[in-house]
C-alpha positions, 0 to 999 in steps of 0.5 A, spaced: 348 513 092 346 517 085 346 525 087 340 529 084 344 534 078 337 538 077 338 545 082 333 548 085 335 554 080 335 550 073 328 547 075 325 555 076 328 555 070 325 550 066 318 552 069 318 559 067 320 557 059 313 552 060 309 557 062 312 561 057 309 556 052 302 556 054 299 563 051 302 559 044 299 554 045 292 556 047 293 561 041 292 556 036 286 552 040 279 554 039 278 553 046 278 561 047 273 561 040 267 564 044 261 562 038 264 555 038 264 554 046 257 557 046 255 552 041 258 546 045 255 547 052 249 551 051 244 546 047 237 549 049 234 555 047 234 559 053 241 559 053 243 556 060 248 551 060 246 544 062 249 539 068 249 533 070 250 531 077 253 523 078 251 520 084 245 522 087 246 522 095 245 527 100 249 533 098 246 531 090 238 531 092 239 536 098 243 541 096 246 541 088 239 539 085 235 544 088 240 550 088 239 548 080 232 550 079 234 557 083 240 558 077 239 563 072 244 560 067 244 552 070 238 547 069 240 539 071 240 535 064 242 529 066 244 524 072 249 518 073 246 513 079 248 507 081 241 506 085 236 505 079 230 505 083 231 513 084 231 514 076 224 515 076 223 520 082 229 524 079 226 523 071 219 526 074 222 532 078 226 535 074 224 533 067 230 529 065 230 526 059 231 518 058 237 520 053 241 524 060 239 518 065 246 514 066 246 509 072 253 506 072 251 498 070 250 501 064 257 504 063 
C-alpha cells in the first residue's frame, strides 16, 4: 500500500500560495470593470437586469415569476421549457419576446 506523502501542513500550504494569487488574477480581468459589466447585463433603458428561469413548474410559475414583476432591478427576459404548449400563456403574461423563448427540443 503506497502511503500519501502530501501532509496536512503542505496541503495548508499550497492553498494559501493559490489564494495568494487571485487578487492578480482578477487585477488583469475586466470582471470588476464596472462600465463593462453594466453593458453586458443591463440591455433595457430602464436599466433592470433581465432573467431567465429554465423550467416552468410550480416554484418557476408560482413563486420566482410573479416575485419578478415586484422587483426594482429584475424583469423576466426569457424562458427555457421543455412544455411548449405553456410558451404562448408565458409569452402573453409577462411580454417575452420570441427571440428569449427556449424550449429544450430546440436546444
Amino acid at each position: 500500500m503506497k502511503k500519501n506523502s502530501t501532509s496536512r501542513r503542505k496541503f495548508i500550504y499550497n492553498i494559501g500560495l493559490a489564494g495568494l494569487g487571485i487578487p492578480l488574477l482578477s487585477a488583469y480581468s475586466n470582471c470588476n470593470d464596472e462600465k463593462s459589466n453594466q453593458t453586458k447585463m443591463k440591455n433595457r433603458n430602464d436599466g433592470k437586469l433581465g432573467i431567465a428561469l429554465v423550467g416552468l413548474g410550480n416554484y418557476a410559475t408560482n413563486q420566482l415569476a410573479p416575485a419578478l414583476q415586484q422587483t426594482e432591478n429584475c424583469y423576466l427576459a426569457g424562458i427555457v421549457t421543455g412544455t411548449p404548449s405553456k410558451i404562448p400563456a408565458w409569452k402573453e403574461r409577462y411580454n417575452i419576446p420570441d427571440k428569449n423563448i427556449y424550449s429544450y427540443e430546440k436546444l
